[in-house]
PyMOL CGO cylinders between C-alpha atoms (Angstrom):
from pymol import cmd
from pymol.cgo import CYLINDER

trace = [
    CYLINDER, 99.73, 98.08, 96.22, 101.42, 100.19, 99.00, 0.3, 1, 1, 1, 1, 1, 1,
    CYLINDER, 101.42, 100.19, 99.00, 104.68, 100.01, 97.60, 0.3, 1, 1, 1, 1, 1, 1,
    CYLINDER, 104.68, 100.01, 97.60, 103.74, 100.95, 94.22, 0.3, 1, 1, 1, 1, 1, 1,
    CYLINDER, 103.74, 100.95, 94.22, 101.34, 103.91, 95.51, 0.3, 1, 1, 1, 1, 1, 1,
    CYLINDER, 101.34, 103.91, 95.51, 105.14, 104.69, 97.69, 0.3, 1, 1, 1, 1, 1, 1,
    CYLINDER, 105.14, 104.69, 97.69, 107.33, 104.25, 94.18, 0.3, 1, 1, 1, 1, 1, 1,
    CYLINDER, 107.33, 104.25, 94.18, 105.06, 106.22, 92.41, 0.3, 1, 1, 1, 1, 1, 1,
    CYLINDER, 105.06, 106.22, 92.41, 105.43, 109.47, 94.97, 0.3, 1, 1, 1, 1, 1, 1,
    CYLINDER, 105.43, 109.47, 94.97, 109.23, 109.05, 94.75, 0.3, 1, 1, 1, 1, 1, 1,
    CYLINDER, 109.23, 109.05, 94.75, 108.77, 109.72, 91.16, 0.3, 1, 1, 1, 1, 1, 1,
    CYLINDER, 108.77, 109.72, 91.16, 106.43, 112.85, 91.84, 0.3, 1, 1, 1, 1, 1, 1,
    CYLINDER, 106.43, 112.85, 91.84, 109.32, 113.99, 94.27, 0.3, 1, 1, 1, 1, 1, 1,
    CYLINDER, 109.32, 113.99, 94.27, 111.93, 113.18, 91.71, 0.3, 1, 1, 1, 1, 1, 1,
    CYLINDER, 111.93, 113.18, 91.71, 109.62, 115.43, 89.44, 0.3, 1, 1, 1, 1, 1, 1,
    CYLINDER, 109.62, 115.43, 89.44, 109.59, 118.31, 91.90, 0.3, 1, 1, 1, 1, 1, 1,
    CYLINDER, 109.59, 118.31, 91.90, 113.38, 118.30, 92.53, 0.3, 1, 1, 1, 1, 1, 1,
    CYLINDER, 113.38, 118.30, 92.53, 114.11, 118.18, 88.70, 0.3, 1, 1, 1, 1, 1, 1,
    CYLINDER, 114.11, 118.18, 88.70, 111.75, 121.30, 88.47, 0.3, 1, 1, 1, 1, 1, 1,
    CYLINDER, 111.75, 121.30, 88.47, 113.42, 123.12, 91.12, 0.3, 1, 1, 1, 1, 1, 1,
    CYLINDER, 113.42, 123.12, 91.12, 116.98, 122.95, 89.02, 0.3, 1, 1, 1, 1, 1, 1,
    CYLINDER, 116.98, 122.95, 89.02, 114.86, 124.11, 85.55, 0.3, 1, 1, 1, 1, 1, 1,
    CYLINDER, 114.86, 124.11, 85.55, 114.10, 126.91, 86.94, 0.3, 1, 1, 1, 1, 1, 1,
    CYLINDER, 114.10, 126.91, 86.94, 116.97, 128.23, 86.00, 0.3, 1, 1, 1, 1, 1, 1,
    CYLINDER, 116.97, 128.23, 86.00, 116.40, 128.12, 82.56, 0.3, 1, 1, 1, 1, 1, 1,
    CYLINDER, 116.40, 128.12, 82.56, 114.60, 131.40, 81.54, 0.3, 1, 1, 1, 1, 1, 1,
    CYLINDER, 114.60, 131.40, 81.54, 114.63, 131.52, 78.08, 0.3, 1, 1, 1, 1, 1, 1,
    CYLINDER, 114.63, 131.52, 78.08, 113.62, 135.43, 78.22, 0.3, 1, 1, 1, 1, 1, 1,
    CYLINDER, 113.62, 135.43, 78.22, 117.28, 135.50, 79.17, 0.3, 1, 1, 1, 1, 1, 1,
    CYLINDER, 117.28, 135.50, 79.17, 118.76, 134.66, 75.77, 0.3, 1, 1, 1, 1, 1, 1,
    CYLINDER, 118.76, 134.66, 75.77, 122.08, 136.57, 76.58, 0.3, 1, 1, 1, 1, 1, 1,
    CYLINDER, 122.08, 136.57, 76.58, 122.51, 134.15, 79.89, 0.3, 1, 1, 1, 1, 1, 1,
    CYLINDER, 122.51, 134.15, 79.89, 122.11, 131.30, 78.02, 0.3, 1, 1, 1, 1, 1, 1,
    CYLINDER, 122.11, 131.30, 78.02, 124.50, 129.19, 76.51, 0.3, 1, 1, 1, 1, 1, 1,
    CYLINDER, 124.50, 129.19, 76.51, 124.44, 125.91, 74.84, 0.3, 1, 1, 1, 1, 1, 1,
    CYLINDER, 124.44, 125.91, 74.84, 125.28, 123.96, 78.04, 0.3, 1, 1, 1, 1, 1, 1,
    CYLINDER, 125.28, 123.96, 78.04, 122.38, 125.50, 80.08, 0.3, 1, 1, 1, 1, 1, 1,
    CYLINDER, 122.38, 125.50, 80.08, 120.32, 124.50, 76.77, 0.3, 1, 1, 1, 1, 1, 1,
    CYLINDER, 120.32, 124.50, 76.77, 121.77, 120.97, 76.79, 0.3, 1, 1, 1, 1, 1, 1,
    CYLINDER, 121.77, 120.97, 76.79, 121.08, 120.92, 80.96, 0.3, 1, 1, 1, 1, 1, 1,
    CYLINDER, 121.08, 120.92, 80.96, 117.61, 121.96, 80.24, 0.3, 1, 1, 1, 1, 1, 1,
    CYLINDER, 117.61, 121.96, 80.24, 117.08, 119.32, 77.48, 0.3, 1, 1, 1, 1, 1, 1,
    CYLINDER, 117.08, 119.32, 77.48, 118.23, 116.95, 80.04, 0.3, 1, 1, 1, 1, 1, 1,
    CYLINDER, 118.23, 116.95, 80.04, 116.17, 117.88, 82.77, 0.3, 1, 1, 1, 1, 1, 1,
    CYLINDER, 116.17, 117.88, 82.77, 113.13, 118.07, 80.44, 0.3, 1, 1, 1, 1, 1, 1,
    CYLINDER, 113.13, 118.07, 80.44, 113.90, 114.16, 79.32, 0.3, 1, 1, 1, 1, 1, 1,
    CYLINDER, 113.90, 114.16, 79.32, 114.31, 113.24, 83.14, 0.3, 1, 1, 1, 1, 1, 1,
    CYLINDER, 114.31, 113.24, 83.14, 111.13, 114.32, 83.92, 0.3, 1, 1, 1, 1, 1, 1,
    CYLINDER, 111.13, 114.32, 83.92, 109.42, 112.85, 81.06, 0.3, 1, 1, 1, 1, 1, 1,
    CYLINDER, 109.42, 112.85, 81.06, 111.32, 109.62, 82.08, 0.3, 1, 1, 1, 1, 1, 1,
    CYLINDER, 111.32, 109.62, 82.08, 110.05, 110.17, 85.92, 0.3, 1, 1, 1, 1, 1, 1,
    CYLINDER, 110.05, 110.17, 85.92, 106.47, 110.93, 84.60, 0.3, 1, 1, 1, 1, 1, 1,
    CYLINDER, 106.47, 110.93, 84.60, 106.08, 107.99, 82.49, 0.3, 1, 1, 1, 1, 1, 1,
    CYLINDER, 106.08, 107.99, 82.49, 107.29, 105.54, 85.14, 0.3, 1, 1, 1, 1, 1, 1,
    CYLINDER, 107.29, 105.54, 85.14, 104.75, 107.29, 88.16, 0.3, 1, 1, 1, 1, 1, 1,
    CYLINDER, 104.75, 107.29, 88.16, 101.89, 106.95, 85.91, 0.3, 1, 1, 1, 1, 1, 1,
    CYLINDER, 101.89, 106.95, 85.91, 102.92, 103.34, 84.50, 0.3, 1, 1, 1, 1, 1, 1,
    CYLINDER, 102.92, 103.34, 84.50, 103.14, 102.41, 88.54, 0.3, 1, 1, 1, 1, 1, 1,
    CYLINDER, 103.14, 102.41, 88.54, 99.38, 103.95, 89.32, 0.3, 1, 1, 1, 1, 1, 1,
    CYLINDER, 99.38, 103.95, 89.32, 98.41, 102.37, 86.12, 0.3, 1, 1, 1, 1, 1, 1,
    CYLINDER, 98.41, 102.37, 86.12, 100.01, 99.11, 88.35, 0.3, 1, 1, 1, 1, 1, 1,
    CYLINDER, 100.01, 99.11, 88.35, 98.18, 99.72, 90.91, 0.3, 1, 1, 1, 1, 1, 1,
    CYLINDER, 98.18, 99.72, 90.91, 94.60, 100.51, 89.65, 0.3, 1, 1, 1, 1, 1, 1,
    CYLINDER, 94.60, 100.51, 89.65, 94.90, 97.16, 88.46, 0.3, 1, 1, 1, 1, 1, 1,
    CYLINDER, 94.90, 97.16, 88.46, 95.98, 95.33, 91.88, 0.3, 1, 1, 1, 1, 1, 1,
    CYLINDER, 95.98, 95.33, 91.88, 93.25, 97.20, 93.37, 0.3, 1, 1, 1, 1, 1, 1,
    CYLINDER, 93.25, 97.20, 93.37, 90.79, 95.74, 90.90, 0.3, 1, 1, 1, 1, 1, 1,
    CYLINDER, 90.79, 95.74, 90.90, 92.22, 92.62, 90.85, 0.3, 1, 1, 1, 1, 1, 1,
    CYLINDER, 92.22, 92.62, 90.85, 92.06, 92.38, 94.86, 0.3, 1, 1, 1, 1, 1, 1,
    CYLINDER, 92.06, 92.38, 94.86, 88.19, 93.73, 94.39, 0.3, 1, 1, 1, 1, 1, 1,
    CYLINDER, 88.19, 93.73, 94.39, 87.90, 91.18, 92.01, 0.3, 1, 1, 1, 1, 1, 1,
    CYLINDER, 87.90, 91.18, 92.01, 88.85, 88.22, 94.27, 0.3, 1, 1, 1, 1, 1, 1,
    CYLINDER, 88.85, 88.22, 94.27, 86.72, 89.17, 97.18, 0.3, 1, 1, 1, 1, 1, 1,
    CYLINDER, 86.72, 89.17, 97.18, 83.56, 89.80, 95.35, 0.3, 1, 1, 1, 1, 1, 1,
    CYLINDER, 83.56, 89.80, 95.35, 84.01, 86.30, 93.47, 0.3, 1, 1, 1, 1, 1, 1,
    CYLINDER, 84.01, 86.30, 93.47, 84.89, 84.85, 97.05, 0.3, 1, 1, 1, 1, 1, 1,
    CYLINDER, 84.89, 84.85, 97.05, 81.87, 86.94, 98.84, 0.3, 1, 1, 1, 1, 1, 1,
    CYLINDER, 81.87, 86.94, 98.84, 79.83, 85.41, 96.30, 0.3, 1, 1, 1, 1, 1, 1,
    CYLINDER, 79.83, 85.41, 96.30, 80.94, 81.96, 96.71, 0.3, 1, 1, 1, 1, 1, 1,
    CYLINDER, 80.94, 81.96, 96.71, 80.18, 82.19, 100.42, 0.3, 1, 1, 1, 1, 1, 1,
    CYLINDER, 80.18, 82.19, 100.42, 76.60, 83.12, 100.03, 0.3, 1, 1, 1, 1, 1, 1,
    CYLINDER, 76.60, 83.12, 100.03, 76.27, 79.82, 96.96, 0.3, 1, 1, 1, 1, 1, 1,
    CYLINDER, 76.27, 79.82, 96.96, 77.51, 77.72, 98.93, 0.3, 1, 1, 1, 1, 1, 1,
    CYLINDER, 77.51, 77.72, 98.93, 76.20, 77.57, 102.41, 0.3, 1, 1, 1, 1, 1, 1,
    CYLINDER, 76.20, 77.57, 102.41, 78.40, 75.83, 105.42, 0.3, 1, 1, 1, 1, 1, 1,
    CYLINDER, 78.40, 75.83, 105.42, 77.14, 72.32, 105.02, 0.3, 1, 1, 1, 1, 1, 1,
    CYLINDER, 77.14, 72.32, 105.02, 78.79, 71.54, 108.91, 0.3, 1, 1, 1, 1, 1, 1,
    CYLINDER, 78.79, 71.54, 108.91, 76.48, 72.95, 110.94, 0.3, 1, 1, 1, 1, 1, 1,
]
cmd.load_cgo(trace, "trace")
């Protein structure tokens, strides 16, 4: 679950860095911009969708674990308390 919670951050970092380069695209500055700052934008734009998808796919991943994990040690708590040590 650790490394997924981990892989998941590097994509919010990812997302952060990407940001950092679209801020240069101000579209209020329509006389800067050219069609390869619009193409760069479009770009970045995809690459973060990409990076958002894939961070909330992994914490999607790793609700499940979680509950999975909760899962196993309620079932096992549960069989403790059924089935009482018969060696003693």
């Amino acid at each position: 679950m650790q490394r997924l919670l981990a892989a998941a951050d590097e994509q919010r970092r990812r997302i952060e860095a990407l940001l950092v380069l679209l801020a240069d695209f101000d579209p209020k500055e329509s006389a800067v911009l050219d069609d390869g700052m619009i193409v760069e934008a479009g770009l970045l734009f995809g690459d973060i969708a990409a990076a958002a998808e894939l961070g909330s796919s992994l914490l999607r991943q790793s609700r499940q674990l979680r509950f999975a994990n909760d899962m196993v040690q309620e079932v096992a708590e549960s069989a403790s308390c059924e089935f009482p040590d018969i060696d003693k």
